[in-house]
Backbone as a chain_set.jsonl record, in Angstrom:
{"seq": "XXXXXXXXXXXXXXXXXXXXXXXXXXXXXXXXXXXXXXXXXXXXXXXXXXXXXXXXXXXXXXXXXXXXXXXXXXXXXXXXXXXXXXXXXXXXXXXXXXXXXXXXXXXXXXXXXXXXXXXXXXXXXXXXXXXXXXXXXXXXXXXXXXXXXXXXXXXXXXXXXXXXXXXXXXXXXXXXXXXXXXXXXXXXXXXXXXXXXXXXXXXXXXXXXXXXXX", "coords": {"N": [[4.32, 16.188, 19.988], [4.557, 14.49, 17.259], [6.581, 13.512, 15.177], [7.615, 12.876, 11.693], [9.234, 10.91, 9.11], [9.199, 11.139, 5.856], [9.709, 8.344, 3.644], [10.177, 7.887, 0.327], [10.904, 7.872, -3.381], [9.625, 9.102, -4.733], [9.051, 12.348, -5.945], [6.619, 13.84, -6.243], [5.453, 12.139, -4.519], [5.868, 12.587, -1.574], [5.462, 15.214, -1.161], [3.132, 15.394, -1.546], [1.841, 14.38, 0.443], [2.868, 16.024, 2.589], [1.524, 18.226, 2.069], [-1.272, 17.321, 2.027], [-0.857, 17.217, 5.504], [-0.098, 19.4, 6.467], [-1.504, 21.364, 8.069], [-1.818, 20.283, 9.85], [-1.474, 19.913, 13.386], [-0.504, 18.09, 15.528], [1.208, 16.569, 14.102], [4.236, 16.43, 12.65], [6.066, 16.521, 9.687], [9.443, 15.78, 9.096], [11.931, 15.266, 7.984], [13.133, 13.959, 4.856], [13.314, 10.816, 2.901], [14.763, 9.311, -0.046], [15.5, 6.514, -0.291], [15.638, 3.548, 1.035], [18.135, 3.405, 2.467], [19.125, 6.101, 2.957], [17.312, 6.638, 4.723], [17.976, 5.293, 7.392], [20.118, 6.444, 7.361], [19.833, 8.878, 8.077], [18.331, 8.411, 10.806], [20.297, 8.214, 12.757], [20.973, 10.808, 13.49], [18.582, 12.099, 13.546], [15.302, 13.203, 15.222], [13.307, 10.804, 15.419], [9.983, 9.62, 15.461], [7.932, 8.192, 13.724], [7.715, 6.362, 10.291], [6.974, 6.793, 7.267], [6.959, 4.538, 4.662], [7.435, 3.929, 1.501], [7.531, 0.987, -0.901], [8.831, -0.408, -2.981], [12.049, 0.956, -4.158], [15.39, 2.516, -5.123], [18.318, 1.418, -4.64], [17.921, 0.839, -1.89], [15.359, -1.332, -0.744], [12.047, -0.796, 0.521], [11.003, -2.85, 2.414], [13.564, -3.738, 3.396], [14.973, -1.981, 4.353], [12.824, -1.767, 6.493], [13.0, -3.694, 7.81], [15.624, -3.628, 8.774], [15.25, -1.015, 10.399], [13.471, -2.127, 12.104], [15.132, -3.588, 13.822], [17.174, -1.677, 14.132], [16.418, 0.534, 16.105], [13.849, -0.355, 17.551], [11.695, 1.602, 18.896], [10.576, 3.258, 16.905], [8.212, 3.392, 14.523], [7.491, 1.992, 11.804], [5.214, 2.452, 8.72], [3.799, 1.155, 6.196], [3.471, 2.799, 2.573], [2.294, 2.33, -0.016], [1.543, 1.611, -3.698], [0.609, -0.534, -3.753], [-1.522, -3.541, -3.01], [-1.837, -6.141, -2.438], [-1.358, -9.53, -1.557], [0.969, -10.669, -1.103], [2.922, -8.617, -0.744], [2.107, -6.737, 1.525], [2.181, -9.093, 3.621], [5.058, -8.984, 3.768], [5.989, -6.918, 4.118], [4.508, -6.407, 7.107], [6.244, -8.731, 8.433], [8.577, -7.783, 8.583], [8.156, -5.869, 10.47], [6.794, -3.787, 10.133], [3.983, -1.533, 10.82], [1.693, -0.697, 10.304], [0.307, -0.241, 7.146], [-0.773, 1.336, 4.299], [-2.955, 2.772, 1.325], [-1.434, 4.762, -1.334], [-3.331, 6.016, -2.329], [-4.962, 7.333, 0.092], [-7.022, 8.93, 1.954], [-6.429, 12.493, 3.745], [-7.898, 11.841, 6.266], [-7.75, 9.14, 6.9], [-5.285, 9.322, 6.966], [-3.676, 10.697, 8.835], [-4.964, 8.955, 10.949], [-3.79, 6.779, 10.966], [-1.363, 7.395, 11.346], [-1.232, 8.543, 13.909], [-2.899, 6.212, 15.381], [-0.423, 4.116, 15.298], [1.798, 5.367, 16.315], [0.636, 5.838, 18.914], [1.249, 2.944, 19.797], [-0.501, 0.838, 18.713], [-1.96, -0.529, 15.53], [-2.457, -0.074, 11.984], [-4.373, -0.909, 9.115], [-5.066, 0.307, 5.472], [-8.631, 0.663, 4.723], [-9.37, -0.462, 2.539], [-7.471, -2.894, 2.337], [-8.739, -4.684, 4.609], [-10.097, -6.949, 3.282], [-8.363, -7.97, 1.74], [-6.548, -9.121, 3.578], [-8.069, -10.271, 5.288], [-8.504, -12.691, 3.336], [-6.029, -13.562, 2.609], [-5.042, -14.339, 5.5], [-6.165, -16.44, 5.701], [-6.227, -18.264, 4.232], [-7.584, -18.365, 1.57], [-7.398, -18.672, -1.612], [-6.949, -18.731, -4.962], [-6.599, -21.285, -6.943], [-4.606, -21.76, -9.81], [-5.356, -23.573, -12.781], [-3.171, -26.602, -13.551], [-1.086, -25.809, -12.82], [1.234, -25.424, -9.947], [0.662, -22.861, -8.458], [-0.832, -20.019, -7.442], [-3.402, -18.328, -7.072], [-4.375, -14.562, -5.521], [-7.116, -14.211, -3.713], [-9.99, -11.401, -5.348], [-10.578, -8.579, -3.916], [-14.209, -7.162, -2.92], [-14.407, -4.491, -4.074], [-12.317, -4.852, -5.713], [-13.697, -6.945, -7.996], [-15.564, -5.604, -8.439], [-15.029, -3.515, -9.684], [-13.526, -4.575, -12.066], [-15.816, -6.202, -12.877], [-16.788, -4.034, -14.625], [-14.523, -3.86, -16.247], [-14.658, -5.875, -17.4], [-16.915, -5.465, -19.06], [-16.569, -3.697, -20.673], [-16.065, -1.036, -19.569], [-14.856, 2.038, -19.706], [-12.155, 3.836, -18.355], [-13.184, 6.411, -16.685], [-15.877, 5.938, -17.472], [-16.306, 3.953, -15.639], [-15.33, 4.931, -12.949], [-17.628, 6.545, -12.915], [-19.698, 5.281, -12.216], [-19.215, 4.413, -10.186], [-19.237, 6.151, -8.132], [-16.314, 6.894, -7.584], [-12.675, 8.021, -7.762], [-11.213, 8.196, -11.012], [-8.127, 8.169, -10.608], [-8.391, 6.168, -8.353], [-9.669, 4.405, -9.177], [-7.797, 3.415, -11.202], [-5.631, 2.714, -9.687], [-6.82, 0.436, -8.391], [-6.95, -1.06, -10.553], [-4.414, -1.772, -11.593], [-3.299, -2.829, -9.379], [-4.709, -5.209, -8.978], [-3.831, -6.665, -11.836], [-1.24, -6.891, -10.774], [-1.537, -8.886, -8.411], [-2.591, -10.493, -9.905], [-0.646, -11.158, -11.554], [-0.283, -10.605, -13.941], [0.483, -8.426, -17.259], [-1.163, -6.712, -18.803], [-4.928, -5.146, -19.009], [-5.824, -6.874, -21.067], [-4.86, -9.334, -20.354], [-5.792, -9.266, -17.22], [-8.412, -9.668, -17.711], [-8.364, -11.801, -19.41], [-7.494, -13.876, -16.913], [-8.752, -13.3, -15.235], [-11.248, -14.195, -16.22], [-11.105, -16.893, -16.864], [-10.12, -17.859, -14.27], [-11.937, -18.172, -12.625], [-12.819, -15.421, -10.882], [-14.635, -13.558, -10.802]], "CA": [[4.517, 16.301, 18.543], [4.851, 13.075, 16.411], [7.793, 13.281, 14.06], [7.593, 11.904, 11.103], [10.118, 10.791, 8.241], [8.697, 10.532, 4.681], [10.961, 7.913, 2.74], [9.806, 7.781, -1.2], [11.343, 7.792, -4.51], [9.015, 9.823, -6.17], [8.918, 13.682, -4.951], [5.494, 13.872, -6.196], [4.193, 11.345, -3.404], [6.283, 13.255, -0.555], [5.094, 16.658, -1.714], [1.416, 15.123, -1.525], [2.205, 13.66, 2.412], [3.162, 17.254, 3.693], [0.065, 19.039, 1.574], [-2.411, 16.644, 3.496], [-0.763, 17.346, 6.839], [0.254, 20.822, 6.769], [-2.151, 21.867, 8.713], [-1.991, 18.907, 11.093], [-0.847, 20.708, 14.479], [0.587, 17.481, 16.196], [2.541, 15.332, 13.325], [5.354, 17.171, 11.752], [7.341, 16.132, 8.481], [10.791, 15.914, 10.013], [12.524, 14.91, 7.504], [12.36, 13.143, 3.866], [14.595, 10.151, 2.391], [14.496, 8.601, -1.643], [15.469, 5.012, -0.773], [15.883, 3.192, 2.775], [19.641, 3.654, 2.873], [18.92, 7.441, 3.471], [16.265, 6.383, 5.991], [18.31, 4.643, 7.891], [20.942, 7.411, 7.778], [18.97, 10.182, 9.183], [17.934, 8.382, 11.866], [21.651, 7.998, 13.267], [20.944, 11.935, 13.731], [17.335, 13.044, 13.697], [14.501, 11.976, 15.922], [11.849, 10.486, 13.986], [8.492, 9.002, 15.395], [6.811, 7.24, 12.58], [8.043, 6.306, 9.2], [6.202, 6.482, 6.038], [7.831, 4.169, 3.803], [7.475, 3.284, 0.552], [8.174, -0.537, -0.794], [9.697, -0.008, -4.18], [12.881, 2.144, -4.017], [16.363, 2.089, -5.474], [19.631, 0.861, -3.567], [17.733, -0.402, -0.782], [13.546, -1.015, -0.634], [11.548, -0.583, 1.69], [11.274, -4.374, 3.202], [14.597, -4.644, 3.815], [14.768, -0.846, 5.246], [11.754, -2.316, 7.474], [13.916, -4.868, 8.72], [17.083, -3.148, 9.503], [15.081, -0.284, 11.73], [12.47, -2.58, 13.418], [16.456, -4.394, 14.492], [18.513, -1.346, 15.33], [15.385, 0.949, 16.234], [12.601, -0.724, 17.67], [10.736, 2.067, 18.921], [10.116, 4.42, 15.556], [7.242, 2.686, 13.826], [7.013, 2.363, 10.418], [4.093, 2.357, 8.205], [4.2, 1.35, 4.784], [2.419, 3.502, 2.139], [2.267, 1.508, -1.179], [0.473, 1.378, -4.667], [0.32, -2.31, -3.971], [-2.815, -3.881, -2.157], [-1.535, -7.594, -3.024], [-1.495, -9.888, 0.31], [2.447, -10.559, -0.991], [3.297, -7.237, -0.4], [1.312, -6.757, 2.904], [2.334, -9.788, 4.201], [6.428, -8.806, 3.672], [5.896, -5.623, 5.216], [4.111, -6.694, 8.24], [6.822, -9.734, 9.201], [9.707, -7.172, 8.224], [7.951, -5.392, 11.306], [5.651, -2.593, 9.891], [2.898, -1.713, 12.219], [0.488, -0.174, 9.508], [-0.091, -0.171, 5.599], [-1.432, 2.738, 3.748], [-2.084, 3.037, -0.103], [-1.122, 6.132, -2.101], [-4.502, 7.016, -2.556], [-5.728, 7.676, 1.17], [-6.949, 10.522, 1.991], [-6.136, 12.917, 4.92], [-8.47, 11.607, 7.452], [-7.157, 7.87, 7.581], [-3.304, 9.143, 7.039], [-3.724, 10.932, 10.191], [-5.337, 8.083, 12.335], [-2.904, 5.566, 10.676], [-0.113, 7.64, 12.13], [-1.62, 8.709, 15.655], [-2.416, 5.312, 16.263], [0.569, 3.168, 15.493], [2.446, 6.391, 17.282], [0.341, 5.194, 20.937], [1.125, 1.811, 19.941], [-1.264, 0.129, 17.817], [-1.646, -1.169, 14.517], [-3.599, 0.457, 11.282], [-4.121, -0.974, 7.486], [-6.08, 0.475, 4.982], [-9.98, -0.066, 4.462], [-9.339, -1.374, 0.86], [-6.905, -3.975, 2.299], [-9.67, -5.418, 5.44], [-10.647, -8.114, 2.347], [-6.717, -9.039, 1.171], [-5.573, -9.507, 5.059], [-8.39, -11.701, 5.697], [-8.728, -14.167, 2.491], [-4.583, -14.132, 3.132], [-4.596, -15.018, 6.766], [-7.293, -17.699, 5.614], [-5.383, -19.055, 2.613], [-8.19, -17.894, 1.031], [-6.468, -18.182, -2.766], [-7.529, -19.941, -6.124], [-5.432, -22.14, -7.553], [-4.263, -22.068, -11.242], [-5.454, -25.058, -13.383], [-2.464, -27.206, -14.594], [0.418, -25.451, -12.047], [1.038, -25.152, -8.916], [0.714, -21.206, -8.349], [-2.242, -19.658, -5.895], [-4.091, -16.71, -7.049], [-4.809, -14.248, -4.292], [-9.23, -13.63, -4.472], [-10.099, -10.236, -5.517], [-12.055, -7.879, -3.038], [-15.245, -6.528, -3.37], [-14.287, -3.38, -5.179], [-11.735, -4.927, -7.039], [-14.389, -7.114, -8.383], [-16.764, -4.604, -9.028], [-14.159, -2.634, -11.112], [-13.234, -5.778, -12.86], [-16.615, -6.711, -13.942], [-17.075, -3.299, -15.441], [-13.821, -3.404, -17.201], [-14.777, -7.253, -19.038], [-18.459, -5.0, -20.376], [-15.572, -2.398, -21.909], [-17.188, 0.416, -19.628], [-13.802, 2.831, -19.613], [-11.922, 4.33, -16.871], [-13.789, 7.423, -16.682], [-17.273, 5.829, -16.529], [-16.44, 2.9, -14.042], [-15.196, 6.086, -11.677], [-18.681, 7.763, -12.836], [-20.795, 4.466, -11.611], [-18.791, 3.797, -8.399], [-18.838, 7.101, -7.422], [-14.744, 7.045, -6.805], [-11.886, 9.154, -8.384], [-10.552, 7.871, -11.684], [-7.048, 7.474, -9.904], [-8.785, 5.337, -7.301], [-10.109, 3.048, -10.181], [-6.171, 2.984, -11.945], [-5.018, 2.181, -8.806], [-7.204, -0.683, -8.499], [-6.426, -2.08, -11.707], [-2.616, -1.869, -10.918], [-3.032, -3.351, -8.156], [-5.626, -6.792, -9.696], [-2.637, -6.585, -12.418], [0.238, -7.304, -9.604], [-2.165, -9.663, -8.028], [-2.895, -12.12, -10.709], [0.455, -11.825, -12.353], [-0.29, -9.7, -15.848], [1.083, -6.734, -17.638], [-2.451, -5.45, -18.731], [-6.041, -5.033, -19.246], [-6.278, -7.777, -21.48], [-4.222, -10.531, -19.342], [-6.251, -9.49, -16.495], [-10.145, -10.18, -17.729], [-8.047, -13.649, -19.427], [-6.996, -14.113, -16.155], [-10.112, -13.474, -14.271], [-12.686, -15.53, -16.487], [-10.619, -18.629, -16.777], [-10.074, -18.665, -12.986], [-13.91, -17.38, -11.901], [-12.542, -14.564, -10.011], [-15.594, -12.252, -10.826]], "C": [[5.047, 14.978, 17.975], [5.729, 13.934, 15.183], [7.958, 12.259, 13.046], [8.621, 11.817, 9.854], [9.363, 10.203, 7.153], [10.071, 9.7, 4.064], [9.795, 7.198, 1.328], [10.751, 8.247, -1.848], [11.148, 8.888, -5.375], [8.477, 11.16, -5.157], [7.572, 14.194, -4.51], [4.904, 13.29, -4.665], [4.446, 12.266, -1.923], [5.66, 14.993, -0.062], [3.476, 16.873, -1.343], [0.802, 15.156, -0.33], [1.717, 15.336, 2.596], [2.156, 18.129, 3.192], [-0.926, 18.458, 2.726], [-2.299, 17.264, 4.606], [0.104, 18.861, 7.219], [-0.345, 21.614, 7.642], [-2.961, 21.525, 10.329], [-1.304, 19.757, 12.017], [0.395, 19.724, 15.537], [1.357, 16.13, 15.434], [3.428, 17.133, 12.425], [6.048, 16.403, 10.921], [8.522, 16.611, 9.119], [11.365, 15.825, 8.844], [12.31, 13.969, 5.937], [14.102, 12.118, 3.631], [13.935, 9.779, 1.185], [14.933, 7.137, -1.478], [15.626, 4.861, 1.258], [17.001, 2.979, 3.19], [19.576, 5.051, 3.647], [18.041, 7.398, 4.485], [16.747, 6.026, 6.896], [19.704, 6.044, 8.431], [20.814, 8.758, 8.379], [18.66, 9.57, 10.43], [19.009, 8.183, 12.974], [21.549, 9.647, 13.693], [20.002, 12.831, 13.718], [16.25, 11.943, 14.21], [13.444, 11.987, 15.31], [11.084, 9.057, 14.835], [8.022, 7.571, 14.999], [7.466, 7.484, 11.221], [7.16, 5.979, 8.349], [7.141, 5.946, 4.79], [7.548, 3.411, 2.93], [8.215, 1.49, 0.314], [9.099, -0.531, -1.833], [10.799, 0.819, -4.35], [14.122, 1.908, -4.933], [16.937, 2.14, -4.248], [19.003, 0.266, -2.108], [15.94, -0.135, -0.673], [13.434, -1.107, 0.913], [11.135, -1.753, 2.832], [12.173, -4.347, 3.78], [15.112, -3.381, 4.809], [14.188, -1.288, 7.096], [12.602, -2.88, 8.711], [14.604, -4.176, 9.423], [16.217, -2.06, 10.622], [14.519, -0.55, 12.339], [13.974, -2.933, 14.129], [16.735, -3.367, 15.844], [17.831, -0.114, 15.658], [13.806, 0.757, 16.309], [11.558, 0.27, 18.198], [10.235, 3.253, 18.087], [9.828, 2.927, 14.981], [7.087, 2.847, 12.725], [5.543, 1.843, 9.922], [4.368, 2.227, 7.012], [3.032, 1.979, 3.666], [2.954, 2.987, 0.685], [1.255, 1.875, -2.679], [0.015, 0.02, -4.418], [-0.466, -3.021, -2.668], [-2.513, -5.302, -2.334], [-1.383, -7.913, -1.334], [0.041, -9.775, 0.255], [3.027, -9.83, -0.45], [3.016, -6.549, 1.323], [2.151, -7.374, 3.8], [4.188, -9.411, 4.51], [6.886, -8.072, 4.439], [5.581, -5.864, 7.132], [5.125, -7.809, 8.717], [8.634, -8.845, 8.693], [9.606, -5.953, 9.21], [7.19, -3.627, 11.414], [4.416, -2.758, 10.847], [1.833, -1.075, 11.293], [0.705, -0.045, 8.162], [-0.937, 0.538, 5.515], [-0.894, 2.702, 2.078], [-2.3, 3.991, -0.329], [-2.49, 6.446, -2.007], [-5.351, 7.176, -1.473], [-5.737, 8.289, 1.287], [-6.543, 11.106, 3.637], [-6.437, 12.236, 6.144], [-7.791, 10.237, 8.437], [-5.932, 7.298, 7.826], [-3.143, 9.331, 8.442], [-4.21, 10.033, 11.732], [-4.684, 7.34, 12.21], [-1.887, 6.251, 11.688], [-0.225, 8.16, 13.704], [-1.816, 6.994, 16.133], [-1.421, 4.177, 16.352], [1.796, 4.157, 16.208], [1.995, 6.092, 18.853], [0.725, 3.895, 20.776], [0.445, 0.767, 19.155], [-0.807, 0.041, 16.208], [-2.655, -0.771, 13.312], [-3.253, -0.19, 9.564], [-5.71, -0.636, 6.745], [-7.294, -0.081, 4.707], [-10.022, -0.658, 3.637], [-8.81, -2.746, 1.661], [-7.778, -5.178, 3.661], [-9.652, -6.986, 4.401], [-8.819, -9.261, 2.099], [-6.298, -9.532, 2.464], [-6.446, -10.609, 5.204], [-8.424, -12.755, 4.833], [-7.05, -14.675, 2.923], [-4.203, -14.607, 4.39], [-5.087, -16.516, 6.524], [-6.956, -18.598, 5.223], [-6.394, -18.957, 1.967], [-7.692, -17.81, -1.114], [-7.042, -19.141, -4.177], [-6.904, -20.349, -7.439], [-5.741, -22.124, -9.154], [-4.348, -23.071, -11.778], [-3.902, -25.476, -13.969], [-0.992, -26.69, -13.95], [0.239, -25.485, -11.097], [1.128, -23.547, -7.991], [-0.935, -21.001, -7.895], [-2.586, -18.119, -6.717], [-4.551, -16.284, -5.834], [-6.569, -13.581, -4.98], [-8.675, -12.06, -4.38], [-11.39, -9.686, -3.994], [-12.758, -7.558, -3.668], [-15.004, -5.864, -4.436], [-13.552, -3.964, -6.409], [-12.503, -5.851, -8.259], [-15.626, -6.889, -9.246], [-16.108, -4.173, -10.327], [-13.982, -3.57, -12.518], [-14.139, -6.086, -13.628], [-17.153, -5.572, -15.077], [-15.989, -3.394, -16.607], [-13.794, -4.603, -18.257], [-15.876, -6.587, -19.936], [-17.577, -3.842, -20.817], [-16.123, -0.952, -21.367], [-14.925, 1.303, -19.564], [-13.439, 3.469, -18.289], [-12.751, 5.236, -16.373], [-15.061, 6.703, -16.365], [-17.779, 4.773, -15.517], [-16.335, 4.078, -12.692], [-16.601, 6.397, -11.526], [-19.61, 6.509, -11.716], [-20.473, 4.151, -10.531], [-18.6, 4.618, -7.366], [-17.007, 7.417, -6.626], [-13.803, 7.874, -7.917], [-11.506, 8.35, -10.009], [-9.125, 7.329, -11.618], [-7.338, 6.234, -8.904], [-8.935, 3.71, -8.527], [-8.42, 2.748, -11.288], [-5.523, 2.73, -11.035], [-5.548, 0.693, -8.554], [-6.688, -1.713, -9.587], [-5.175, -2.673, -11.699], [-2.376, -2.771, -9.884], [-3.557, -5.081, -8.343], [-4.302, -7.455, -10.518], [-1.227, -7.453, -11.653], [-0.174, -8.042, -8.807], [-1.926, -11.29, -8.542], [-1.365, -12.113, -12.302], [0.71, -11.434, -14.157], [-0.163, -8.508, -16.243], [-0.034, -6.14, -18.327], [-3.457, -5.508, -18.725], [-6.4, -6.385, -19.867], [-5.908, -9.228, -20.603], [-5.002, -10.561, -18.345], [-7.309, -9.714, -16.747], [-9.694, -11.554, -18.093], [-8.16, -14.263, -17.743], [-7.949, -14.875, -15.241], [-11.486, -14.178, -14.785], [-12.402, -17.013, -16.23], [-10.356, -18.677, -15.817], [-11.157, -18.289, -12.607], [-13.205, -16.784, -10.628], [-13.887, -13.565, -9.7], [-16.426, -13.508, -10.298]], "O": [[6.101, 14.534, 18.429], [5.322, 14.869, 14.494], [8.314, 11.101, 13.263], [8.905, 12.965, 9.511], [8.892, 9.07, 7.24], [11.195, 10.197, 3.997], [8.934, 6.322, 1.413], [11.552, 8.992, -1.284], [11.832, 9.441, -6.237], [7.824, 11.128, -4.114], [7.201, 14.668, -3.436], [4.129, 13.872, -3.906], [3.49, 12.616, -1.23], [5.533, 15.598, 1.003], [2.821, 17.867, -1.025], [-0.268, 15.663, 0.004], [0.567, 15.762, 2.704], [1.837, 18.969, 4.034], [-1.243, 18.897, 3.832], [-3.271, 17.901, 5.014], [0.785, 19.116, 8.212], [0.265, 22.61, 8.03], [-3.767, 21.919, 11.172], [-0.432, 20.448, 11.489], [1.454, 20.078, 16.055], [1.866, 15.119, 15.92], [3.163, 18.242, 11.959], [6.718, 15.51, 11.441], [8.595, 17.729, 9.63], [11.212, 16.982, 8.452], [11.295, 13.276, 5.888], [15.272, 12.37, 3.919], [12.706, 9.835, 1.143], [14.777, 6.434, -2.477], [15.682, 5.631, 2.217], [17.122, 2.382, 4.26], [19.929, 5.129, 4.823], [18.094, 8.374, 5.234], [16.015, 6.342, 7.834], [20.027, 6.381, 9.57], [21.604, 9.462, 9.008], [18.738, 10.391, 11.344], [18.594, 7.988, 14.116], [22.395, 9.774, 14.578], [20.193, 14.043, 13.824], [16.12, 10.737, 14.0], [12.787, 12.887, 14.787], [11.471, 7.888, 14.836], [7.833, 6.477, 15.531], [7.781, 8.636, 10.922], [6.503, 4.952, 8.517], [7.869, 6.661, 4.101], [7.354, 2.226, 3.204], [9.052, 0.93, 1.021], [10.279, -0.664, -1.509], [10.359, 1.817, -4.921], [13.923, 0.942, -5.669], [16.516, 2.598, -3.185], [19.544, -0.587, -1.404], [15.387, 0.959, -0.557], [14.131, -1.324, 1.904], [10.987, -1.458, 4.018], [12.076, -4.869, 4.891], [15.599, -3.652, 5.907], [14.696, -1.212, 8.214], [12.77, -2.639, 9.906], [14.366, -4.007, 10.619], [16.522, -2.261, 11.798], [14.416, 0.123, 13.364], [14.0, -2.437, 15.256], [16.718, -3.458, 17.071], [18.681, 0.769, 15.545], [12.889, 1.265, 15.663], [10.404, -0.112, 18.003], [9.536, 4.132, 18.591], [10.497, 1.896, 14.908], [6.51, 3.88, 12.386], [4.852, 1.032, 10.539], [5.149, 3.038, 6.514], [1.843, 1.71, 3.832], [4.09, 3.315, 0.343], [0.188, 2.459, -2.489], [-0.997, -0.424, -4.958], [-0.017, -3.008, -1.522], [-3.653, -5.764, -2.392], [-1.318, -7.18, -0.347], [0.626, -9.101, 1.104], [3.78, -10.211, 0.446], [3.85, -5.977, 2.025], [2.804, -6.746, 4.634], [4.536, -9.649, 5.667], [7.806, -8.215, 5.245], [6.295, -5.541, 8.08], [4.805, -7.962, 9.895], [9.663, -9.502, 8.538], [10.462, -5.07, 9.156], [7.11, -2.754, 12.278], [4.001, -3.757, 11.435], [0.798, -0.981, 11.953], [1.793, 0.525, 8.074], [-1.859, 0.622, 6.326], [0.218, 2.655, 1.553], [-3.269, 4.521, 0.215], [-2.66, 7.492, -1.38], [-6.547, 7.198, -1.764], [-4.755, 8.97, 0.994], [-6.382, 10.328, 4.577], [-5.579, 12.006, 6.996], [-7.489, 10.101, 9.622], [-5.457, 6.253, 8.27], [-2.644, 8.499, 9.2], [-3.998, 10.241, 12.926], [-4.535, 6.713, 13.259], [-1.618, 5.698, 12.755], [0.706, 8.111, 14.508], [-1.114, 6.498, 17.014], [-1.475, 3.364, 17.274], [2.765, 3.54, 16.651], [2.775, 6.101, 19.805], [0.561, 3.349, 21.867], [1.073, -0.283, 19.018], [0.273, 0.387, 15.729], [-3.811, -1.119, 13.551], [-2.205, -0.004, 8.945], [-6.853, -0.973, 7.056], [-7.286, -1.279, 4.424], [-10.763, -1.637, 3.717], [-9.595, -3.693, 1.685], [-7.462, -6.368, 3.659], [-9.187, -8.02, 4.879], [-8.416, -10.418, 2.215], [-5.575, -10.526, 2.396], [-5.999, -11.754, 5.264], [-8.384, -13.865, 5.363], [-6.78, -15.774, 3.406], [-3.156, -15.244, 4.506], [-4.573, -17.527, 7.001], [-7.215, -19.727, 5.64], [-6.281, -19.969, 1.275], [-7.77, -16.73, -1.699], [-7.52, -20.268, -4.042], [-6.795, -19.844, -8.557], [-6.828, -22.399, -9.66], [-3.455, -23.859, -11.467], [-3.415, -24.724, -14.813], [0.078, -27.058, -14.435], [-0.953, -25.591, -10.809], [1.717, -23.412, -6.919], [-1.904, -21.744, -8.046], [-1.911, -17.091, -6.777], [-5.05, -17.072, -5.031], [-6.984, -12.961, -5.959], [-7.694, -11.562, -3.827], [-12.391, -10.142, -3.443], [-12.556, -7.47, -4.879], [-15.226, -6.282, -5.573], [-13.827, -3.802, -7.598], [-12.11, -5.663, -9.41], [-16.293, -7.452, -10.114], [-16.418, -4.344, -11.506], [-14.258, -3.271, -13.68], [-13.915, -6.298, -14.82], [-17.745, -5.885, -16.11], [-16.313, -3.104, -17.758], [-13.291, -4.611, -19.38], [-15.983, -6.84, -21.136], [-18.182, -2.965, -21.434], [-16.496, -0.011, -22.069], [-13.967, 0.573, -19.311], [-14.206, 3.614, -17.337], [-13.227, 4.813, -15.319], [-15.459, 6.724, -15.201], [-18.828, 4.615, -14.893], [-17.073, 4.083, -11.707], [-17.047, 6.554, -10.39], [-20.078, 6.84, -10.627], [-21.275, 3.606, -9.772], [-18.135, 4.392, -6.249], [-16.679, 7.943, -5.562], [-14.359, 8.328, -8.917], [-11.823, 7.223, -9.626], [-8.774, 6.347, -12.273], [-6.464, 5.384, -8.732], [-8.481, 2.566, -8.564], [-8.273, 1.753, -11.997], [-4.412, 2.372, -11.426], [-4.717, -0.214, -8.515], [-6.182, -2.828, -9.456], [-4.932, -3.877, -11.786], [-1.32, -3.354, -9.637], [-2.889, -6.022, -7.914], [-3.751, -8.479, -10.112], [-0.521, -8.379, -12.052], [0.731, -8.246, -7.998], [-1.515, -12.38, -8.144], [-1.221, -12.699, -13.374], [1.448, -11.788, -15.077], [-0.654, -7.552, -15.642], [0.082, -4.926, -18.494], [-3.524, -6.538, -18.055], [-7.237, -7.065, -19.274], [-6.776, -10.047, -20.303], [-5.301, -11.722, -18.063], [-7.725, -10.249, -15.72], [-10.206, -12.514, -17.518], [-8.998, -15.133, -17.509], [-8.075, -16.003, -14.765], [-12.445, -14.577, -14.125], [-13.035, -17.924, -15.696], [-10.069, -19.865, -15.67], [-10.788, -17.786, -11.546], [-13.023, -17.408, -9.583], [-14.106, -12.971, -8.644], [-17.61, -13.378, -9.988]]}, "num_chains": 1, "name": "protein.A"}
């Protein structure tokens, strides 16, 4: 039985976890925490597996969480499960000793192999993020005219989404043409958004013509 400790903020996302895997026979929800102080304090008294841990938290995030239980608990593996597909973010996680990345919007199939196989040992990050790990191992990045600041490239999809949202198609019928959820495509955006450094819709098509991202 794999034991696992949800640590999130938001009840919703925790609530979402143990729906998916309720019916999972060999991971069990052990336990939940709201920031990585409480993560850290359960595990002084409950045995826990695999951690699903958010990056964003109050009183202590999930980086610095990372840190302290790869230290004083190297063999419970965390996994970080994020809105944020950015290499920044990735990259923080993984040298703060995460063994897998997972964003909010995965579904059952690849929560469950994320956490079986960094549970034998190995190492799992989402299919979306294949594109951000490699342009970021690469340096892959495209530099801002006139500063010295690095844009990270967009993937495929986020590309795709992107060029629908400079022809004004709307959330609803970029989902309809890409065949993906409507959350899938507001997650994307969120995620281009926290990428290239802008608080919305309009900042990001500025963003992305004047650097030829699309």
């Amino acid at each position: 039985m794999i034991n696992l400790l949800l640590t999130d903020d938001h009840t919703v996302v925790t609530k979402g976890i143990k729906l998916l895997l309720e019916d999972v026979t060999d991971i069990q929800c052990t336990e939940e925490a709201r920031n990585g102080q409480e993560a850290l304090d359960l595990l002084a008294k409950t045995k826990v597996d695999v951690i699903l841990m958010d990056i964003e938290m109050p009183v202590m995030d999930g980086i610095r969480a990372t840190e302290l239980i790869s230290q004083q608990y190297p063999d419970i593996k965390v996994v970080a499960i994020s809105i944020y597909a950015d290499y920044p973010h990735v990259q923080s996680m993984i040298k703060a000793g995460a063994k897998g990345y997972l964003l909010k919007n995965c579904g059952k199939q690849e929560l469950e192999q994320c956490i079986r196989k960094v549970y034998a040992g190995g190492t799992f990050f989402s299919d979306d993020l294949t594109e951000t790990l490699l342009a970021g191992m690469q340096g892959k990045f495209v530099k801002k005219e006139g500063t010295s600041q690095f844009l990270p490239s967009l993937s495929r999809r986020e590309k795709e989404i992107l060029k629908h949202i400079v022809d004004e198609a709307t959330t609803s019928e970029i989902a309809e043409k890409l065949f993906i959820s409507v959350g899938t495509v507001e997650t994307h955006r969120h995620n281009m958004m926290n990428k290239l450094g802008v608080r919305n819709t309009a900042g990001l098509v500025r963003v992305a013509i004047t650097h030829g991202l699309l």
